[in-house]
C-alpha positions in Angstrom: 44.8 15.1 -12.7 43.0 16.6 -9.1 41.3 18.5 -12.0 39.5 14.7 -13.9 39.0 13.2 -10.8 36.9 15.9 -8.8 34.7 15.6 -12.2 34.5 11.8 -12.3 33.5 11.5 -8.7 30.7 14.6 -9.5 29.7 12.3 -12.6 29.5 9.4 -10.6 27.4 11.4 -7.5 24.6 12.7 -10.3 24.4 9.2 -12.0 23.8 7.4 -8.1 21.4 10.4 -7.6 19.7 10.2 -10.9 19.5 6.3 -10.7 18.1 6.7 -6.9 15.4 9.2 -8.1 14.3 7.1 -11.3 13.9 4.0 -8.8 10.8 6.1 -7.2 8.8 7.6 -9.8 6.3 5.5 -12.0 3.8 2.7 -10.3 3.8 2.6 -6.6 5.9 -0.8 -5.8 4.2 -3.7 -4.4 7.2 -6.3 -5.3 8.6 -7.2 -2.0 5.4 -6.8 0.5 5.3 -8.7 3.9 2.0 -10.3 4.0 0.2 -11.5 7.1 -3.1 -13.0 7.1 -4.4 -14.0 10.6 -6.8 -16.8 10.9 -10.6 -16.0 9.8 -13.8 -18.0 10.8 -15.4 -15.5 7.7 -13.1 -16.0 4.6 -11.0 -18.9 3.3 -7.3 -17.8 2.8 -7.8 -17.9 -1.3 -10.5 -14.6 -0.5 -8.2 -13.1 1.8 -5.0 -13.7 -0.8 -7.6 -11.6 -3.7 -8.5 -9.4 -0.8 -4.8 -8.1 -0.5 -4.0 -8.7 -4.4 -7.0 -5.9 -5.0 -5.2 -3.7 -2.7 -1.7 -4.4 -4.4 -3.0 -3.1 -7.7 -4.6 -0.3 -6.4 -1.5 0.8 -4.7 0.5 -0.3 -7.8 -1.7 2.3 -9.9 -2.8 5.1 -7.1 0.2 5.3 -4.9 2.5 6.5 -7.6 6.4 7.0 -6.4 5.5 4.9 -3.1 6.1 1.7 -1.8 4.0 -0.9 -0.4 5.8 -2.3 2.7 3.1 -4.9 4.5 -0.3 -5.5 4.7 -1.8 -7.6 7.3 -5.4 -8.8 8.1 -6.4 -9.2 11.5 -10.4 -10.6 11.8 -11.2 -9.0 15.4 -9.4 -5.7 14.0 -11.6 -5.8 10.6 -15.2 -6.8 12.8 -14.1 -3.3 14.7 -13.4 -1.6 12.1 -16.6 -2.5 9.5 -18.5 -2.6 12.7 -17.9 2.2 13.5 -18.5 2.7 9.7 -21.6 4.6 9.2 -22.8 2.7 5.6 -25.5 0.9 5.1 -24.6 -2.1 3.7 -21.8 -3.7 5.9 -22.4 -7.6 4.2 -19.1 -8.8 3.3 -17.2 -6.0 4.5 -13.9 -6.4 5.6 -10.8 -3.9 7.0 -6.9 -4.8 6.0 -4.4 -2.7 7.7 -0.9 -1.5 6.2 2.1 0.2 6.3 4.1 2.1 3.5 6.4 4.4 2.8 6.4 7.6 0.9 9.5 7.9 -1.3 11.1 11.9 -2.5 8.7 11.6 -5.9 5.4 10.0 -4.2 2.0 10.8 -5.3 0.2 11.1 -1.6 -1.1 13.8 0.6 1.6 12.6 3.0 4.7 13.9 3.6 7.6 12.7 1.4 10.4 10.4 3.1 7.7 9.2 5.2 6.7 5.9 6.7 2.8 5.8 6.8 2.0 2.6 9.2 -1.7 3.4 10.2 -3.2 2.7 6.7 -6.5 0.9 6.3 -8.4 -0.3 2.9 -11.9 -1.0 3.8 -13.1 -3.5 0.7 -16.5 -5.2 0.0 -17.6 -8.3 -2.1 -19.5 -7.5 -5.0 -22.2 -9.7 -4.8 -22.7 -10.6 -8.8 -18.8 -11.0 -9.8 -18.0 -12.3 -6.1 -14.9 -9.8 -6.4 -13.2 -7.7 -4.2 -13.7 -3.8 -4.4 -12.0 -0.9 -2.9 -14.6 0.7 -0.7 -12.2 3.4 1.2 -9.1 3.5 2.6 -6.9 6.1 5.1 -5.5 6.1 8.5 -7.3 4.1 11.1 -10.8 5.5 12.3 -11.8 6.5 7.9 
């Protein structure tokens, strides 16, 4: 009897594990993200919203086996920020910050099992198709 139940709790251990493991591989989750977009005298909250929603799907498809825990938009932060990069068109510029966390399977230079909270996407306006685009992203100061 010992002998059955030592190999159901094993059984039970690998399926948790195996189910715990499967939960991080594949698209980089964006499903439960804390938003928070501070007020902007440049952008109406609609471009911010596609601002962060460019971001989400770039995370969703480059940041395999991590997940997306906040992004946040702060205008003096983003002026700052556009202001030290060395490009040479800065029109329409902006800087979100974010935080996210590096599961056991995560595609990233960073460390697994860690939480990354000094992210930044730096994104542009495409002039013709007045969408966002990705620019560059990395820890504050890219």
């Amino acid at each position: 009897m010992k002998k059955h139940l030592k190999k159901l709790i094993l059984l039970v251990v690998i399926l948790v594990a195996g189910v715990y493991l499967i939960s991080w591989s594949g698209d980089g989750k964006v499903d439960k993200v804390d938003v928070e977009i501070g007020a902007s005298s440049k952008y109406d909250q609609g471009e911010l919203e596609d601002a962060i929603s460019c971001i989400k799907e770039e995370f969703r498809q480059e940041y395999s086996g991590c997940r997306l825990d906040k992004v946040y938009y702060n205008e003096e932060f983003s002026d700052k920020e556009v202001k030290s990069l060395e490009y040479k068109d800065k029109k329409s510029m902006i800087a979100i910050q974010a935080e996210y966390f590096v599961g056991p399977w995560g595609d990233s230079t960073e460390e697994k099992y860690t939480e990354i909270d000094d992210w930044c996407w730096i994104l542009q306006k495409n002039e013709k198709t007045e969408k966002w685009e990705i620019v560059t992203s990395g820890s504050i100061g890219v």
